[in-house]
C-alpha positions in Angstrom: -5.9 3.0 16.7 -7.3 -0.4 15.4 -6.2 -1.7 12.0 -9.7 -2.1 10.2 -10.2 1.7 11.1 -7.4 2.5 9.3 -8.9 0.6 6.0 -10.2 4.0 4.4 -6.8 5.5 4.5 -5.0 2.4 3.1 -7.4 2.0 0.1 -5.1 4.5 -1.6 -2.6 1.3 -1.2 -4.4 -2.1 -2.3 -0.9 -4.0 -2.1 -0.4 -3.1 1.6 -3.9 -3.8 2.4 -3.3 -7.1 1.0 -0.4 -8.1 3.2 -2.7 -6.8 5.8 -5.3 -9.0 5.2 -3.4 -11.7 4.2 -1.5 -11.9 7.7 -4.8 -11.2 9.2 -5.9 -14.5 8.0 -3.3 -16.8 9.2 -3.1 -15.4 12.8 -7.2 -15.9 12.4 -6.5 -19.5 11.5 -4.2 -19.9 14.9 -7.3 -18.7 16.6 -9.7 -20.6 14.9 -7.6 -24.1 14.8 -6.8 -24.2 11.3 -3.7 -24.1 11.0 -0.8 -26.5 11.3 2.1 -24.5 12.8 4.1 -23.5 9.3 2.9 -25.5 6.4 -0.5 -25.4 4.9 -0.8 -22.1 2.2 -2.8 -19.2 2.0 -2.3 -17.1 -1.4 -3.6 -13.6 -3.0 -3.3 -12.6 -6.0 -0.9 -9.1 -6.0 -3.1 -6.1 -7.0 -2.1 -5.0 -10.2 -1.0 -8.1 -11.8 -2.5 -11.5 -12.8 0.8 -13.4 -12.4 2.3 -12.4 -8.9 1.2 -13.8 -5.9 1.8 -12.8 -2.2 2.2 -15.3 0.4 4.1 -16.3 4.1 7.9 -17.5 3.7 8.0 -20.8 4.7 9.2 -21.5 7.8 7.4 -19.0 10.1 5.0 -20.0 12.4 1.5 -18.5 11.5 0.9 -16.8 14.8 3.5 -14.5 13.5 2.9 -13.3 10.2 3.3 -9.7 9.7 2.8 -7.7 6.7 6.2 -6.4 6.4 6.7 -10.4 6.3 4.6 -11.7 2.8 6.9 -12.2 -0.3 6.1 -12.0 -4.2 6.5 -14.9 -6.1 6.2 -16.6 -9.6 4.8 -19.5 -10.8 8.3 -20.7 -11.4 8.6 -20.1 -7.6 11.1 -17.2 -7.9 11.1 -15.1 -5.2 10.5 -11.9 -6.8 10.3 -9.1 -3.8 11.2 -9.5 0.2 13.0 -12.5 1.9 12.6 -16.4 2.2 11.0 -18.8 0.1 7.5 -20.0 -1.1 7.1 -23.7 -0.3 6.9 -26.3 -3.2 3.5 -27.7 -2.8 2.1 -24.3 -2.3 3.6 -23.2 -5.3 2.6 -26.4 -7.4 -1.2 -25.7 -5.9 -1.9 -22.5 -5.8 -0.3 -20.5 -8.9 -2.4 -22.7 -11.4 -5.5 -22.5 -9.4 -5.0 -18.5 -9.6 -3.9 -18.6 -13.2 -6.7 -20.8 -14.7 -9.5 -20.3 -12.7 -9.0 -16.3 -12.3 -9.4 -16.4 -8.4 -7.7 -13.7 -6.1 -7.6 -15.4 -3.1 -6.6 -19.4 -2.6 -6.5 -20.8 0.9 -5.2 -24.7 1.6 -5.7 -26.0 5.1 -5.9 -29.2 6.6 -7.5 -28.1 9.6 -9.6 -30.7 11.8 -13.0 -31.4 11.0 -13.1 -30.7 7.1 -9.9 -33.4 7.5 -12.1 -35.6 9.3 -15.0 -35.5 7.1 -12.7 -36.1 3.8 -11.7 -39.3 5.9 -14.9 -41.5 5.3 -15.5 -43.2 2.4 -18.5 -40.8 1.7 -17.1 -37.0 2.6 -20.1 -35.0 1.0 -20.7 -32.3 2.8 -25.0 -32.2 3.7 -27.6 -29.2 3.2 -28.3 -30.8 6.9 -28.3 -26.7 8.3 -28.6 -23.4 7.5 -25.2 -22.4 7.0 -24.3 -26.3 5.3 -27.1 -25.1 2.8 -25.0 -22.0 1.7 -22.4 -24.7 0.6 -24.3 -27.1 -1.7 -23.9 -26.8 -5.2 -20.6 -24.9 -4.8 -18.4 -28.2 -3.7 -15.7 -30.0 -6.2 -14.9 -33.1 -5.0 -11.6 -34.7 -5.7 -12.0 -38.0 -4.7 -8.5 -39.9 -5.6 -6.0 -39.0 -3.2 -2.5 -39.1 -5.3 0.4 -38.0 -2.8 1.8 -34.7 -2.3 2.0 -32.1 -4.8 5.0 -31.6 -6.2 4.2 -30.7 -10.1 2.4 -27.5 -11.2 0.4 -30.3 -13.2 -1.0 -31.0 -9.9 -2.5 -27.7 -9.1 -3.6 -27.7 -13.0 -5.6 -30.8 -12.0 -7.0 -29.4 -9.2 -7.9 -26.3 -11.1 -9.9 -28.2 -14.0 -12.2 -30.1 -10.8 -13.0 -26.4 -9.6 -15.0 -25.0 -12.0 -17.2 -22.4 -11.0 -17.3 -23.9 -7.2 -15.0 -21.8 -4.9 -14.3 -25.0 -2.4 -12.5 -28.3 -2.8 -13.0 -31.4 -1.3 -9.7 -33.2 -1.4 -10.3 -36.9 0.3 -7.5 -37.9 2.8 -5.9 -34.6 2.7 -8.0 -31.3 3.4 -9.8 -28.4 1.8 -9.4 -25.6 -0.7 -11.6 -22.1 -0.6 -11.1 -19.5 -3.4 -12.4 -15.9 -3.3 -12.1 -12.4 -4.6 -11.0 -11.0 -1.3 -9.5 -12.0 1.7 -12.4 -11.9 3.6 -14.6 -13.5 1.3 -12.6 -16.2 1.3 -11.6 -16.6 4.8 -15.2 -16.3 5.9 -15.9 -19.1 3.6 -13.2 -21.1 5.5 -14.1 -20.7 9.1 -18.0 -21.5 8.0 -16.7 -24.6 6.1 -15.1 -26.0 9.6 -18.0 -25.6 11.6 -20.1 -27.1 9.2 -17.9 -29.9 8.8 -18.0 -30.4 12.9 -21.6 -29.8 13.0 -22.1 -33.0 10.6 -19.7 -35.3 11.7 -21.2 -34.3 15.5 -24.9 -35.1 14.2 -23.6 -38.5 12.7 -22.6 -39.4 15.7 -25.4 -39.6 17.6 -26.6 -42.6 15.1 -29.5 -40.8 14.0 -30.7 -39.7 10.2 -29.6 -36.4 9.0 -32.8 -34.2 8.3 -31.4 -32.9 5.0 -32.8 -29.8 3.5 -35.2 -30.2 0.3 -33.7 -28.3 -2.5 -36.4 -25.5 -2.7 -35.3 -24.9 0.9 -31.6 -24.9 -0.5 -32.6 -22.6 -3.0 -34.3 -19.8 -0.7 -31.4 -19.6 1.8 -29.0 -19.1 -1.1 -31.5 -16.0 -2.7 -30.6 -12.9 -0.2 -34.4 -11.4 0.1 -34.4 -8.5 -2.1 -34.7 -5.9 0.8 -31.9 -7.5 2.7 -30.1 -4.8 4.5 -26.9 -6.3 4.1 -25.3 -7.2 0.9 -23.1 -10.4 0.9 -20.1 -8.2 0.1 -20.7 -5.9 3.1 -21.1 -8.9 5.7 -17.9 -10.5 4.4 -16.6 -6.9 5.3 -18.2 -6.4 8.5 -17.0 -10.1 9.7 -13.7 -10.0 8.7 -13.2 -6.0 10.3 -15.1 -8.1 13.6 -12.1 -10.7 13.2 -9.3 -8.1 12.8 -10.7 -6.4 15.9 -10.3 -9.8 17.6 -6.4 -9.7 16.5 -6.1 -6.2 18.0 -6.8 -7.9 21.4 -5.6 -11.1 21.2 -2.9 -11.6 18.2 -1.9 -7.9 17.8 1.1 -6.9 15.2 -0.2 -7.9 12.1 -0.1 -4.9 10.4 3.6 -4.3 11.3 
């Protein structure tokens, strides 16, 4: 049997189906290129608490995550349940961003084309598409590159530019996406790449971008109001799609 059949008997358990999810994620990310082998952080918030956070020791590879795999930890970076270690920047990033801004899920990436587009001097990301236009207006854009993060004052920072965005632009580095769930925020992820790609591939062919006006913008943001499909339920149905994907190509997740 699948694993996203098995999500009505695991509601009972909203910490398991967090590791679930949360290893669903980075094998997704091996699929989807973007990953880079064992660094890069993916965090969620631990059900039941505001200041315990599950993530993937460091050290193993993210085509191999497993549930049975995700630790607890602290802001201090304790490890508080299961073995290895969170890693210092992902610590220093992400507990802040969860504590101040009150998101459940943070994902960090430096994954190809959203790297590529935070290259160039001017790395704003244009309502030049459909999907693009879901994006505007919900982009902080840190724009001073200062090293890596190695402070919690560092994720703080980070934390005061998001606002109520749920993506960061962070010039010469990569990206941040925050959500409520898993698959909110993972969906937001995978979007943001091929957005990215589909920009940087229209730029260069040399011509001008047809950007959208923003009463366009405005309409493909406003679901119509006999949409048959809420937001929440096609971040559902994607991310089930995705875990279905695992089950043929990546299976052992759930393990």
């Amino acid at each position: 049997m699948s694993v996203h059949t098995l999500s009505s008997s695991r509601a009972a358990d909203p910490v398991r189906q967090a590791k679930i999810h949360l290893a669903a994620a980075h094998r997704l990310a091996v699929l989807h290129e973007l990953e880079e082998g064992i660094d890069n952080h993916f965090t969620v918030t631990v059900p039941g608490h505001t200041d315990r956070y599950l993530i993937l020791p460091f050290g193993l590879h993210w085509s191999e995550a497993r549930a049975s795999d995700m630790i607890v930890f602290d802001e201090s970076g304790r490890t508080l349940e299961g073995e290895g270690v969170v890693e210092l920047s992902a610590q220093c990033i992400h507990a802040p961003i969860h504590r101040i801004t009150g998101a459940r899920v943070v994902l960090h990436t430096h994954q190809t084309w959203a790297v590529a587009l935070n290259m160039l001097k001017n790395n704003r990301l244009l309502p030049a598409s459909q999907t693009a236009a879901f994006f505007h207006g919900h982009i902080a854009y840190d724009d001073h590159y200062a090293g890596t993060a190695d402070t919690l004052e560092e994720g703080e920072r980070l934390a005061g530019l998001i606002g109520g965005n749920h993506v960061v632009f962070m010039k010469n580095h990569g990206v941040l996406v925050t959500g409520d769930t898993v698959a909110q925020a993972y969906r937001r992820l995978y979007k943001l790449e091929r957005v990215c790609r589909a920009q940087l591939l229209a730029m260069g062919s040399g011509q001008p971008l047809e950007v959208l006006s923003d009463a366009i913008v405005a309409q493909v943001q406003s679901p119509p109001a006999d949409d048959r499909h809420s937001r929440t339920e096609r971040e559902r149905l994607y991310f089930e799609a995705m875990m279905r994907v695992l089950d043929r190509e990546l299976p052992g997740y759930a393990d």
